[in-house]
C-alpha positions, 0 to 999 in steps of 0.5 A, a space after each residue: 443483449 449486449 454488454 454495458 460498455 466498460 467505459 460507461 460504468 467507468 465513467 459513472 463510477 468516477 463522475 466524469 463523462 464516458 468520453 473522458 474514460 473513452 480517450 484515456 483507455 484509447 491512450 492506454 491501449 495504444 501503450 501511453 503510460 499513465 504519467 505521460 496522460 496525466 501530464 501531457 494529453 489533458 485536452 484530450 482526457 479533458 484533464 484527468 488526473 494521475 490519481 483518476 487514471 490510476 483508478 481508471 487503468 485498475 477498473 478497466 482491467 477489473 471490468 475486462 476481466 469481467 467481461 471475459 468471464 461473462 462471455 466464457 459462462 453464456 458460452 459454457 451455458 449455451 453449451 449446456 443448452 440451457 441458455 435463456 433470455 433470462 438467465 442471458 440478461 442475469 449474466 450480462 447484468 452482472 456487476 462484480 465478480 462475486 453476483 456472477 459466480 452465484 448465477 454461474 453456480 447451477 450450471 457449473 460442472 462440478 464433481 458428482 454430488 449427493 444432489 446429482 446421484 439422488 436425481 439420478 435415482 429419480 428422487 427430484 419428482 420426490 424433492 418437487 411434491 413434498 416442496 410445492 405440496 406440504 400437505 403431503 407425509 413424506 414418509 408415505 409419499 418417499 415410500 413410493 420412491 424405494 427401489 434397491 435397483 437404483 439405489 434406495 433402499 428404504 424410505 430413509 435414503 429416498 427422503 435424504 436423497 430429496 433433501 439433497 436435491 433441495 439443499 443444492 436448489 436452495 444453495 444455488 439460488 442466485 438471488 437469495 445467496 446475494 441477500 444473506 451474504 450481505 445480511 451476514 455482512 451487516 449482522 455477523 462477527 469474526 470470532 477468535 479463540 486461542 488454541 489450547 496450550 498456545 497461550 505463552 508462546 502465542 502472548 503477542 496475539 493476547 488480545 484475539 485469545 477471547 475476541 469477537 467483532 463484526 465483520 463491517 468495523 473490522 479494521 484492515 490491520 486487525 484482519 491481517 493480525 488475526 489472520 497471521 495469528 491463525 496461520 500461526 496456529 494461535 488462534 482458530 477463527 470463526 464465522 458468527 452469523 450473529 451481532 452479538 453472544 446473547 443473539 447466538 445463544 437465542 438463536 440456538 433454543 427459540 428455533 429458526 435463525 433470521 437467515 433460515 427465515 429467509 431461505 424459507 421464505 424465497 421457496 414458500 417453507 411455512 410451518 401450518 401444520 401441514 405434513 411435510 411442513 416440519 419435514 421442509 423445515 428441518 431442510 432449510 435448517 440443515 441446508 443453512 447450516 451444513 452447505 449456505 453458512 460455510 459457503 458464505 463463510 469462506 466468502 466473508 473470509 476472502 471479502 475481508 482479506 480483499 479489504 484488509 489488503 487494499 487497505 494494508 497495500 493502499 497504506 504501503 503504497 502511500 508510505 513508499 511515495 512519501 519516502 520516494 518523494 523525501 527532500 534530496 540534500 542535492 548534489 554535494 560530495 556527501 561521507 556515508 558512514 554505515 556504523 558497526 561495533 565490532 566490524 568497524 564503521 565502513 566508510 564511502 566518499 561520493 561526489 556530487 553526482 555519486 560517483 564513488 571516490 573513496 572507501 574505508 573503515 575505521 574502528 572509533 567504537 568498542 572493542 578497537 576504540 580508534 576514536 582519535 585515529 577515526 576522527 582523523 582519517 574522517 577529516 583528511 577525507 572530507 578535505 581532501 574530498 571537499 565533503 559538505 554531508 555526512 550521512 550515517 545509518 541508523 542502525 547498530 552504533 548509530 547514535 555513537 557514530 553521530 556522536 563522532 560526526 558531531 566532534 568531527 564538525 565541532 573540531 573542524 569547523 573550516 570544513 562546514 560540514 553538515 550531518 543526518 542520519 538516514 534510514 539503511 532500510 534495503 542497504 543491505 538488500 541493494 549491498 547484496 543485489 546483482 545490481 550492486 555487482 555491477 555497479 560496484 565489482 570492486 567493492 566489497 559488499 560491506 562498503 556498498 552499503 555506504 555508498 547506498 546511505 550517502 546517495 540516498 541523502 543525496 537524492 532517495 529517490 534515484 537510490 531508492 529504485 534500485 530496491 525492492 519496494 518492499 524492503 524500503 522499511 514502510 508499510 505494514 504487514 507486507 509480506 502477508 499481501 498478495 504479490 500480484 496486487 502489491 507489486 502492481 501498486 508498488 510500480 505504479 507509486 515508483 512511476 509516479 513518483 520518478 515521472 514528477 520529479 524527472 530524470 537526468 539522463 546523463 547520471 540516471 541509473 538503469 534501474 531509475 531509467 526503467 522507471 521513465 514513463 516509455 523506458 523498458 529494462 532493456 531501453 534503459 540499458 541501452 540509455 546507459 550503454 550508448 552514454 557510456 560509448 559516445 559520451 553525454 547526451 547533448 540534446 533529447 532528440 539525441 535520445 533517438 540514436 539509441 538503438 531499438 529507442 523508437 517514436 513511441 518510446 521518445 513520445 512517452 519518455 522525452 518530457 521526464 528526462 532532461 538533459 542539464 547544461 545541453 544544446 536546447 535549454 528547453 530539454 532541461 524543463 518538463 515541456 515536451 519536444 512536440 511543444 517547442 513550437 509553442 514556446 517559440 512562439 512565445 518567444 516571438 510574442 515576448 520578443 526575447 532571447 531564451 536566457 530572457 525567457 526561461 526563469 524569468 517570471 516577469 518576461 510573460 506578464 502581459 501574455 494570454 496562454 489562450 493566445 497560444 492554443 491550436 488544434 495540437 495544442 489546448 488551453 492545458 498544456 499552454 497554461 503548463 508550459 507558462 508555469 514550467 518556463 516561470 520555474 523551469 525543471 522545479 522539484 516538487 520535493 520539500 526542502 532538506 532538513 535533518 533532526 536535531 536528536 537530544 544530547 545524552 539519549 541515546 539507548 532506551 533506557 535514557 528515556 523517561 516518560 515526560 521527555 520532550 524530543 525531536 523525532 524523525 516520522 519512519 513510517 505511518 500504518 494505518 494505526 498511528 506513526 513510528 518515530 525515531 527519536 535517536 535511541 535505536 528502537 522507533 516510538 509509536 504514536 497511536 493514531 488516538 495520540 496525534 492529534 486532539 481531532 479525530 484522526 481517521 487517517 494518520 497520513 492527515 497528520 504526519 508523514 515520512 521523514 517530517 520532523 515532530 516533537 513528541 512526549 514519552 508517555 511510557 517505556 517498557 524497556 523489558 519489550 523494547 517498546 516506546 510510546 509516544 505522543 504528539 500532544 505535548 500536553 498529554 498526562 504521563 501514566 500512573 505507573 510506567 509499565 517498563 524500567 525507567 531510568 531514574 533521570 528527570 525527564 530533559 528540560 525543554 524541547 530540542 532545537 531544530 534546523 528548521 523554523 516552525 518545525 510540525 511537531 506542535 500538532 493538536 487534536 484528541 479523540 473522538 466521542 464514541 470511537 470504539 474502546 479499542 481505538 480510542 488508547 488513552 493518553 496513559 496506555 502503554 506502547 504495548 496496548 497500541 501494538 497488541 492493537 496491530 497485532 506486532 506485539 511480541 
């Protein structure tokens, strides 16, 4: 019997057709990269999008992996001998990892068993009569099984030697471990208790002291939160195979749980009356409890970790492209300014290609408090240097720098200057990193961070590669993930988002190049190298001196990178190289020039792109190459705006519940937003408190770095914690948990930059949602924390 193609089951999982899946893994084995197939070989995939592809590209390695281990089992059996047409037809039928580690079972080697020694002892015709024949006493049958010379020595260890044997047939039976573990699945909880003396150091896990939930409704944040709490020797998990404490209780004083039932159904075990019935029956209970419900139970345990994972990595990833994709403020000389108290505020002056022109520091805040000094050197920079944006970070001294900021653009107005504070999430991770070194030796690592926050304003994306992912400041539980899978997920968001929005290869970064669909690390050093030598790229078929560049590598690369104000002017679109034909003929057809042609919407009404397929090229990419000569190299990140935070809040405590402000979205877990509303300490907005709709998922409602107006619903100055929320009309509680100051709440929204600005976003809870999830409009920030388990 053979395999099931992996294209066929990929293909029916996605609801496309196999030969679809059989063009696109042809194209991946040949080393296409997904951006390259998503954009430039629909005819072929018969349009498949990234999305698809990136959940083709995961299964078929999946599958594979499959494959080769079915192969390595029918061979490990076969070895064995004891390879059947039925036991062949089991494996190959296999559809997940799990179903085919349970057929391999009996017939993996394993460590000598209590069930092995017993048949060595000859005990298994023992095992068999009192199974197929229960009318039998098994005290009388065992006795003609005693013999010292093979090491039973009485009727006792015959029959515990027969019962080991069934214990082992009945935990190995494929068919039957598959049943109860989904019925586990369905029906059993994760219980949580705190460990004895834990409660006051472990007080951020109060919510899992006394805990229990099944097993289908966990959600993937609280898996990990329990997990973390476990790890940290705060709490002891465990596994109930019941839904409810009344069914456990029951469980233990009315006899055979529904799980025994069914083992001994599978295998005929009834109580008649019969001699060895009781004998039987006592078997599949202790075979339940001492061998199947732990085996299954440290299944349970990896099968909710796996999901809390591509819940926790899918939410990461998700949040890593939104900061990737942020709105670039563009190419204009930017100030970034990393604040500091006692260390100063470190200055950098980047131009509009970010390259470094100036460094500094001052000393406006305490103990120095520099101010006038400061505003001065600022202004003779931004002159001097023709600065349009100040970028500040957001970290310590933050809201007093842009308090600086601010008098410096009131004070000198002839300079037009505009201000936005940006995360320094990885600033110092990048400020630290041998990439740095080399980028910047002469700097100290002090002033490299201001460089990174003005080129991230710049354009985040191209600063923000040469980061770690996992430093960017989003996500959630990150560093409780698996590497492999994380890393994984992580470089296939950077792709994506590098390869939609295009690289100039005349001022990318290595570390930006890298990310080019075809680019290696080395490539890309050699991109730079050869651009440094010979100076600019002229044209994208330049590209092909660089050495070790190749065919592949150009075909995979060419259309993400562009070359701005170069000898083609198509090498600045995203058309391809192999498609400049096709434009040409568009060309001759419109009959005009270039400059008449690219950006100029009008020239090709009236024109077909079905007029201009051929056997290279299909209806697709045509129907591409019209938009891309419509708006030729269009960014598809939405337009810069920059918060307005509200005067006079500026630390915790100048907030009170019932303020209206503007805030800045940070990040979005799965359990609601963090919100930064000018006060060092990000609010949180629970998922139940951003819309009046029931919100399943908050990437639905808000993003990273959208701009929002939120009501303080609580402080609690004491844990440093904000809630929030996004319905404006929400109630405040009946007694904030935290010290509030003692001001009125402020009067009226603030103002915006941007018109129409998202912050007005309606909806509510949905009947029935569990208790847990629902947080109410008066719960403090504390109650959606302990939810996530992050309180502390």
């Amino acid at each position: 019997m053979q395999l099931q193609t992996v294209e066929s089951r990929i293909a029916e999982e996605l609801g496309v057709g196999t030969g679809q899946v059989i063009a696109a893994v042809a194209l991946l084995d040949d080393g296409s990269t997904v951006p390259f197939i998503a954009r430039y070989r629909k005819e072929v995939t018969g349009g498949l999008d990234d999305a698809q592809l990136r959940t083709l590209e995961e299964r078929l390695r999946y599958l594979r992996e499959l494959d080769e281990r079915k192969q390595a089992i029918l061979e490990s059996i076969e070895s064995q001998g004891k390879l059947t047409d039925d036991l062949r037809a089991q494996i190959v039928g296999a559809d997940t990892k799990a179903r085919l580690e349970d057929i391999y079972l009996p017939y993996k080697p394993k460590r000598r068993t209590k069930a092995m020694i017993a048949r060595e002892a000859g005990l298994e015709p023992l095992a068999d009569a009192l199974l197929g024949d229960p009318t039998l006493d098994p005290q009388q049958t065992a006795a003609g099984y005693v013999d010292a010379d093979r090491g039973v020595a009485d009727i006792t260890a015959a029959l515990d030697g027969a019962r080991a044997i069934l214990i082992e047939r009945f935990a190995e039976d494929a068919d039957l471990i598959g049943e109860l573990r989904e019925r586990l699945w369905k029906t059993g909880r994760l219980v949580s208790k705190v460990r004895e003396g834990k409660e006051t150091d472990g007080a951020k896990f109060s919510d899992y002291f006394d805990f229990a939930e099944s097993f289908s409704s966990l959600p993937s944040h609280r898996i990990l939160a329990l997990n973390r709490g476990e790890k940290e020797d705060v709490l002891t998990l465990s596994i109930s195979p019941t839904a409810t404490d009344e069914e456990a209780a029951a469980a233990s004083t009315l006899g055979p749980t529904g799980y025994e039932q069914l083992i001994a159904r599978r295998f005929g075990v009834e109580n008649l009356g019969r001699a060895a019935d009781r004998w039987l029956q006592g078997v599949v209970g202790w075979a339940w409890r001492t061998k199947i419900l732990i085996t299954l139970g440290v299944d349970i345990r990896i099968r909710l970790r796996q999901l809390a994972e591509e819940k926790a990595i899918s939410v990461f990833a998700t949040g890593v492209k939104d900061v990737l994709m942020a709105a670039p403020a563009g190419t204009r000389p930017t100030l970034g300014l990393d604040p500091g108290f006692r260390t100063g505020v470190k200055v950098a002056v980047v131009d509009a290609t970010g390259k470094v022109v100036d460094t500094g520091v001052i000393y406006p805040h305490v103990p120095k408090n520099q101010w006038d000094a400061s505003l001065a050197r600022l202004a003779e920079l931004c002159a001097a240097h023709r600065v349009e944006l100040i970028a500040i970070g957001n970290g310590t001294a933050s809201r007093e720098t842009e308090k600086l900021a601010a008098e410096l653009i009131i004070k000198h107005p002839e300079l037009e200057l505009t201000k936005a504070v940006v995360s320094e999430a990885g600033a110092s991770v990048y400020s630290a990193s041998a990439y740095a070194s080399d980028e910047l030796p002469e700097l100290d690592v002090s002033l490299r961070g201001a460089v990174s926050i003005a080129r991230r304003l710049q354009d985040p994306l191209a600063e923000l590669v040469k980061i770690d992912p996992k430093s960017i400041g989003v996500g959630q539980y990150q560093h409780d993930l698996s590497e492999v899978g994380l890393s994984r997920s992580l470089d296939a968001v950077v792709e994506d988002c590098v390869n939609a929005v295009g690289v100039d290869v005349n001022t990318a970064s290595a570390p930006l190049l890298t990310r080019v669909s075809g680019i290696t690390a080395s490539l890309a050093a050699g991109i730079v190298r050869h651009r440094d030598q010979c100076g600019p790229f002229r044209s994208r078929t330049a590209l092909q001196q660089v050495p070790r560049l190749g065919p592949k590598a150009y075909e995979q690369a060419a259309g993400f990178l562009r070359i701005i104000d170069g000898d083609e002017p198509l090498d600045a679109s995203a058309v391809h190289p192999e498609s400049y034909p096709v434009v040409r003929r568009i060309q001759a057809a419109a009959g005009v020039d270039h400059d008449s042609l690219i950006g100029k919407p009008g020239v090709l009404t009236g024109l077909k792109p079905k007029d201009f397929t051929d056997d290279q090229v299909g209806l697709p990419t045509v129907t591409d190459i019209f938009a891309e000569l419509e708006k030729p190299g269009r960014d598809p990140r939405p337009a810069f705006v920059t918060a307005s935070f509200a005067d006079g809040v500026e630390k915790l405590t100048d907030l009170v519940p019932g303020m209206i402000l503007e805030g800045q979205v940070t990040n979005v877990a799965a359990f609601g937003a963090f919100i930064d509303v000018g006060v060092h300490q990000d609010g949180l907005a629970h998922v139940s408190a951003l819309s009046k709709s029931f919100v399943s998922d908050p990437r639905d409602v808000v993003k990273p770095g959208d701009l929002v107006k939120v009501k303080v619903l609580d402080v609690d100055t004491l844990r440093q914690r904000i809630s929030l929320t996004l319905r404006l009309d929400d109630e405040l509680p009946a007694a904030p948990s935290g010290a509030a100051s003692d001001k009125q709440p402020a009067g009226g929204p603030n103002k915006s930059k941007r018109a129409g600005n998202g912050g007005d976003r309606r909806g509510g809870k949905k009947p029935g949602r569990p208790a847990r999830d629902r947080m109410p409009a008066n719960s403090a920030m504390a109650d959606a924390l302990r939810k996530a388990g992050l309180t502390g």
